[in-house]
C-alpha positions in Angstrom: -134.6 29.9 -42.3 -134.3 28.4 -38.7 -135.6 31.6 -36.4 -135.9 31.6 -32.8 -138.9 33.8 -31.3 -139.2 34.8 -27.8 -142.6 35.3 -26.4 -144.5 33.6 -28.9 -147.5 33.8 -26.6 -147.4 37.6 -26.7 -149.4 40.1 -28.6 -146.4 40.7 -30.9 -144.7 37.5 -30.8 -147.8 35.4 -31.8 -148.5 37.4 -34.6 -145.1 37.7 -35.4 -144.6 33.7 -35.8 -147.5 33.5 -37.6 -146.3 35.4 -40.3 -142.9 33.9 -40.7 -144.8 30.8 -40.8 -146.6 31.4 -43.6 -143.9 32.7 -44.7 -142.3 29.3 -45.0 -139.5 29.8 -42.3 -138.9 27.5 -39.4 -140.2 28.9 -36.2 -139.3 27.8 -32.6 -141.3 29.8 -30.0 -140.3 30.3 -26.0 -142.6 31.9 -23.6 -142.8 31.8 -19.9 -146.9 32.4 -20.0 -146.6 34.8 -16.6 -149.9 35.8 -15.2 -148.8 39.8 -15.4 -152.3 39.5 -17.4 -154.9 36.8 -17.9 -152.5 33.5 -19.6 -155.6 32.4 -21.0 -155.3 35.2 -23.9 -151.8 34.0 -24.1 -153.0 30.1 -24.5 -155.7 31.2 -26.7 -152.8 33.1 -29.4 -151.2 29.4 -29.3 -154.0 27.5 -29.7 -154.4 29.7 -32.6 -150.4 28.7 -33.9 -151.4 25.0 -33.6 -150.0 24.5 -29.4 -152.7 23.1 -26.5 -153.0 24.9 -23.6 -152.2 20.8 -22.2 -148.8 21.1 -24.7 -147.9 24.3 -23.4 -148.3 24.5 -20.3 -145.0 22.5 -19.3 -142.2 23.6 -18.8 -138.9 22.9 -20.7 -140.9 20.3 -22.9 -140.9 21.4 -26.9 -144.4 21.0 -28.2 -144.7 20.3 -32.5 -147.8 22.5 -33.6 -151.0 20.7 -34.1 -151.7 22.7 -37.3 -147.8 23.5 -39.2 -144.9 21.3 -39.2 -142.6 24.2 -39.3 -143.6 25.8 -35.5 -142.2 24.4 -32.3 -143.1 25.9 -28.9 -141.7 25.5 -25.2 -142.4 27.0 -21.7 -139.1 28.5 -20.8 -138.0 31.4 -18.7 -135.3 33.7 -20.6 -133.4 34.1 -17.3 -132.8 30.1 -17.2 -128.8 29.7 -18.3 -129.7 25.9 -18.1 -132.0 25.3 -20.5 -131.8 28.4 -22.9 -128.3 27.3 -24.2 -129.5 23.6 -24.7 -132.4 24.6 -27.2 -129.6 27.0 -28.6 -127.6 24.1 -29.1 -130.3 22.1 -30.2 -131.7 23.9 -33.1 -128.8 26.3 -33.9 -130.6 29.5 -34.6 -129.8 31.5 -37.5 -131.5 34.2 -36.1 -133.6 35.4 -33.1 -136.0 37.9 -32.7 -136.5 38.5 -28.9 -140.2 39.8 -27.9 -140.2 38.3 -24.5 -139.9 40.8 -21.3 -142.0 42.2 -18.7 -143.8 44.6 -20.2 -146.1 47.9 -18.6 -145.1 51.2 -17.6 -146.6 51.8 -14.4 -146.4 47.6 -13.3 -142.7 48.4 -13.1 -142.6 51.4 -10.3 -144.2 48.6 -7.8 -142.7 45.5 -8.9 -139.1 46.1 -9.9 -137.6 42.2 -9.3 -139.7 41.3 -12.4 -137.8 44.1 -14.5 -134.5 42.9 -13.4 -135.3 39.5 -13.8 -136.5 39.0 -17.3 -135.3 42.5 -19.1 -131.6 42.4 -17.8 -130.8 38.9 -16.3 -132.7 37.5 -19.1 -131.7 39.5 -22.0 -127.8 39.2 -21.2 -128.7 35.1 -21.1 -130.3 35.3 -24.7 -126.9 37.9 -25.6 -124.5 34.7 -24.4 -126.4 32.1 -25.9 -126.7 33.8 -29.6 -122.8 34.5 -29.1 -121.6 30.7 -28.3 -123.6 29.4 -30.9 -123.2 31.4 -33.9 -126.6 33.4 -34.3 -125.7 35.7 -37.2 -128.3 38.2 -35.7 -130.5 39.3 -33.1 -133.1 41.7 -33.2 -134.8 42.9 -30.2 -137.9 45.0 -28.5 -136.7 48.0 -27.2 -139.6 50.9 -26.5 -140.6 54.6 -27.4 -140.4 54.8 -23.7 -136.6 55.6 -24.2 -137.2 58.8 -25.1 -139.2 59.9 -21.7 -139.5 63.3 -21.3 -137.9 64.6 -24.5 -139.5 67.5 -25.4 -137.9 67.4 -29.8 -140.8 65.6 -32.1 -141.1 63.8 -34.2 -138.8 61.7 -31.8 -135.7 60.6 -33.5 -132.9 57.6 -32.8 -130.2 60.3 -33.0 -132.3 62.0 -29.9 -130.5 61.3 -26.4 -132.0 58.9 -24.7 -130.1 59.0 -21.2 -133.2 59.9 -19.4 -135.4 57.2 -18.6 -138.6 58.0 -16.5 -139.6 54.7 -15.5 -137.8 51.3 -14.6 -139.5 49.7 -17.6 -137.9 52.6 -20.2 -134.4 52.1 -17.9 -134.1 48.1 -18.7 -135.0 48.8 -22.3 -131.7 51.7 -22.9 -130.1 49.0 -20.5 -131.1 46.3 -23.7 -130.1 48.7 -26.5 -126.1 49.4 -24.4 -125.9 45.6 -23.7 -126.9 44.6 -27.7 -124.1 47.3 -28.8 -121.4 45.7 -26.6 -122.1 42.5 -27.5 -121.7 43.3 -31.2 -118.7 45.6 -30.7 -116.9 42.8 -28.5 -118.2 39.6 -30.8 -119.5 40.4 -34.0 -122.6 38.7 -33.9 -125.1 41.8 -35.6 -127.8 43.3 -33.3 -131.0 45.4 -34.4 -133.6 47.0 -31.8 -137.1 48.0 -32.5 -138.5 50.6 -30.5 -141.9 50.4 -31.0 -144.5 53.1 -30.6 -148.0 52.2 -29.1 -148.9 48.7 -30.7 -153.1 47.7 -31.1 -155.0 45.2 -32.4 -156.5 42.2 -32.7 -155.3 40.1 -29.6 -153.7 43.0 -27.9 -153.1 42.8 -24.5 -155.5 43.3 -21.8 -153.8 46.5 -19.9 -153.3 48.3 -23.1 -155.4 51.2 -23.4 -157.2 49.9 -27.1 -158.4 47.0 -24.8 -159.2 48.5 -21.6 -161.6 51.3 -23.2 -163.1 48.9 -25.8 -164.2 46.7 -22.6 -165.0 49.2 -20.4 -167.4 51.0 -22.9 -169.3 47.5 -24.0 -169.8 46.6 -20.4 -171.3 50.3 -18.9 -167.8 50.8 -17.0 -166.2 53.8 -16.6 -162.5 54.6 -18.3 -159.6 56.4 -17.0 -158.5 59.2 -19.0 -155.2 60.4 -17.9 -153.7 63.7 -18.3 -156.9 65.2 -18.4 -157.3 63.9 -22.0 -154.3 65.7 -23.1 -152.4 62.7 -24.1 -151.1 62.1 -27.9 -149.6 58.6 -28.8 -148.1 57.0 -31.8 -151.0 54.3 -32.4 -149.5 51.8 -34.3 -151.7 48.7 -36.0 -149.7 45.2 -35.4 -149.8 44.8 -39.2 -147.3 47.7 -39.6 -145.3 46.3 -37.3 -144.8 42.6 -38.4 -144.1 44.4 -41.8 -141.3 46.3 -39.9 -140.0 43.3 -38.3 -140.3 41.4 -41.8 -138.0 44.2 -43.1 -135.5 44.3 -40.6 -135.2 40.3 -40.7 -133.9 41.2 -44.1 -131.6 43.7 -43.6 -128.4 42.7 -41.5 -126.7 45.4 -40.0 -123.2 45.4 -40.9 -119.9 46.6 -39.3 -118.2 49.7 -41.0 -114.3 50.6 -39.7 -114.9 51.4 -35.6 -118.8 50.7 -35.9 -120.1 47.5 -35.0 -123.0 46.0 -36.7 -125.8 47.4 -34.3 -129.1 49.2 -35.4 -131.6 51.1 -34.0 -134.8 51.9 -35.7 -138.5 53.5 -34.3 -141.3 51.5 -35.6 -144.2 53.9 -35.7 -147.2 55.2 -37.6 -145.4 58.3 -37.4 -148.9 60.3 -37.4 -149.7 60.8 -33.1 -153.7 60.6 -32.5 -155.2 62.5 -29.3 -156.1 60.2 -26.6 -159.8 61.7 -26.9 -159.9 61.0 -30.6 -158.5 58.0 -30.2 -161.7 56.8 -27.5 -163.6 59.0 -30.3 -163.0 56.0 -32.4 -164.0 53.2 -30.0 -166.8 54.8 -29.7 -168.1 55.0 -32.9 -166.6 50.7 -33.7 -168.5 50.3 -30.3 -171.7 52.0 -31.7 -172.1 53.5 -27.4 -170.5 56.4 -25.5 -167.4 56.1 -23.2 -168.3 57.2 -19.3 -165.4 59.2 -18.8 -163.4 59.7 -15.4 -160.1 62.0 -15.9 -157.1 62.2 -14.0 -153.7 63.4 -13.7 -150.9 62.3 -16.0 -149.4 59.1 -14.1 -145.5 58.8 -12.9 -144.0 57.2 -15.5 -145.8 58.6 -18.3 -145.2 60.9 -20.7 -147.6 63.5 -22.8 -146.8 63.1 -26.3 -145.0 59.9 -28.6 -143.9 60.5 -32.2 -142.0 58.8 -34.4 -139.8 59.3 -36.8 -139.6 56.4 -39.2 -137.6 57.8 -42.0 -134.4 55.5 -41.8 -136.9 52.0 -41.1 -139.0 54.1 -44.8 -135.5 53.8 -46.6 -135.5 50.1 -46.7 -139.1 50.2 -47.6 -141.4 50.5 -44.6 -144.4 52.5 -44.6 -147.4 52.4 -42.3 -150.5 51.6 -44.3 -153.2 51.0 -41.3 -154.9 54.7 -40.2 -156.0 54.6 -36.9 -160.4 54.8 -37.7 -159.6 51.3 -39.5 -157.4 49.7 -37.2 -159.8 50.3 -34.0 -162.3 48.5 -36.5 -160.4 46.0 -36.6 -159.7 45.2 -32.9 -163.4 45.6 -31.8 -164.9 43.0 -34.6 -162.0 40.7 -32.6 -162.8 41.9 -29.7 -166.7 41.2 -30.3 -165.7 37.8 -31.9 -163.3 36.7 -28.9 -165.4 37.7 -25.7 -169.0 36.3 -28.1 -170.6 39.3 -28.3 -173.7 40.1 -30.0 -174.1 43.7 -31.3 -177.5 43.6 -30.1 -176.0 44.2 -26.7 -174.2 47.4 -27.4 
């Protein structure tokens, strides 16, 4: 299968397109490498997919991987209604899974453009671009940051979601209403993924996984928000390619007035406290966190949970518990940044 994957340099993406890969499918990757954090990570996760940071970093220039005939990568911006429809045209998807977006909570109270920009400009580009050339379906990132404030757990799609509490959560319902119009108006099939809280290996840099595991191997203080009295939906990447994998196989499809949209949460469906959570890093780490605690921040909430059961009756489960998968991130952690245990 031909399949289009946006932000292939991201933490999801990458390990997304390695998968499908493996898996034998055809994989074009876009990313515009933005410096929101450090693009070396992001040239780093290509490097790993077979793509030069001297390949990659041009724009509008497909790159053939080093390593697998069957990946392709270009620098692209999603918002760019020239050159998004002629790789459409080009490779004529049969489907797309769209990662790419300006991610971060917080980032998106001081720097709305970039929201606007990428999550709605560029999303409705990607909507025209799968409708005028035939892409039989799209699935997208939305967010657990849809749900804001709602108080109801385990949090459920049926939950109203009208609420958002950040500009980030906003362009993601923005997403989810854009996908359903486009599949009510033109058939194409639509599926978003609200994930929950997503670690591990390669994760990014202003997630809290990474910013605690480096803070506690280098002496430096960590921010504890809320006091500590944070719970969160910690979900290992492995879970979540396995959702992806799943929902690449099931095509929503229309029934009498509904159009063929989906939702579905993508969770570990089992929340962690924050302080357990650092508990854990910890004890990977083999040192103790210096802890600095603060109030909750605007734009967060206290408490993620998801409920999974509609994603479990097509055969997802999440098999990672959180002890192993902070393992996990701090051996690559260790591995990536070359250090020695011997200086814990």
């Amino acid at each position: 299968m031909k399949i289009l994957v946006t932000g292939a340099a991201g933490f999801i993406g990458f390990h997304l397109s390695k998968n499908l890969i493996d898996s034998g499918h055809r994989v074009i990757g876009t990313d515009n490498i933005n410096n929101y954090y450090d693009p070396q990570l992001k040239y780093g996760r290509l490097k790993e997919l077979g793509i030069s940071k001297e390949k990659a970093i041009q724009f509008n220039k497909i790159c053939k991987s080093d390593q697998n005939e069957n990946f392709e990568f270009i620098r692209l911006n999603l918002e760019d209604r020239e050159n998004l429809p002629k790789l459409f045209k080009q490779y004529q998807f049969e489907k797309v899974v769209n990662l790419a977006a300006q991610a971060g909570v917080r980032y998106s109270i001081e720097n709305p453009d970039a929201y606007i920009d990428s999550n709605l400009v560029g999303f409705a580009n990607l909507l025209e671009c799968c409708r005028n050339y035939d892409v039989k379906h799209l699935i997208y990132a939305s967010s657990s940051s849809v749900y804001g404030q709602n108080k109801k757990v385990p949090f459920s799609t049926e939950d109203n979601v009208d609420q958002p509490i950040s500009l980030y959560a906003a362009t993601k319902k923005s997403n989810e209403l854009m996908a359903y119009t486009y599949s009510h108006l033109y058939g194409f099939a639509t599926t978003g993924l609200r994930f929950f809280t997503v670690y591990g290996p390669w994760g990014r840099p202003d997630m809290a996984m990474f910013l605690f595991t480096d803070a506690i191997i280098n002496n430096k203080p960590i921010k504890v928000f809320n006091e500590g009295k944070m719970y969160r939906d910690f979900t290992y990447i492995d879970d979540i390619i396995s959702g992806i994998d799943i929902v690449l196989k099931n095509v929503p499809k229309a029934e009498k007035e509904t159009p063929a949209y989906k939702q579905y949460n993508i969770g570990n469906g089992a929340p962690q406290s924050l302080l357990v959570f650092i508990s854990h890093i910890e004890k990977s780490v083999g040192k103790k966190a210096i802890k600095e605690y603060f109030p909750i921040q605007p734009g967060d909430v206290p408490q993620t949970w998801a409920d999974t059961k509609e994603l479990e009756s097509l055969g997802y489960k999440s098999k990672i518990e959180i002890e192993k998968g902070v393992q996990k991130f701090v051996r690559w952690y260790k591995d990536y940044y070359k250090i020695s245990n011997d200086k814990n």
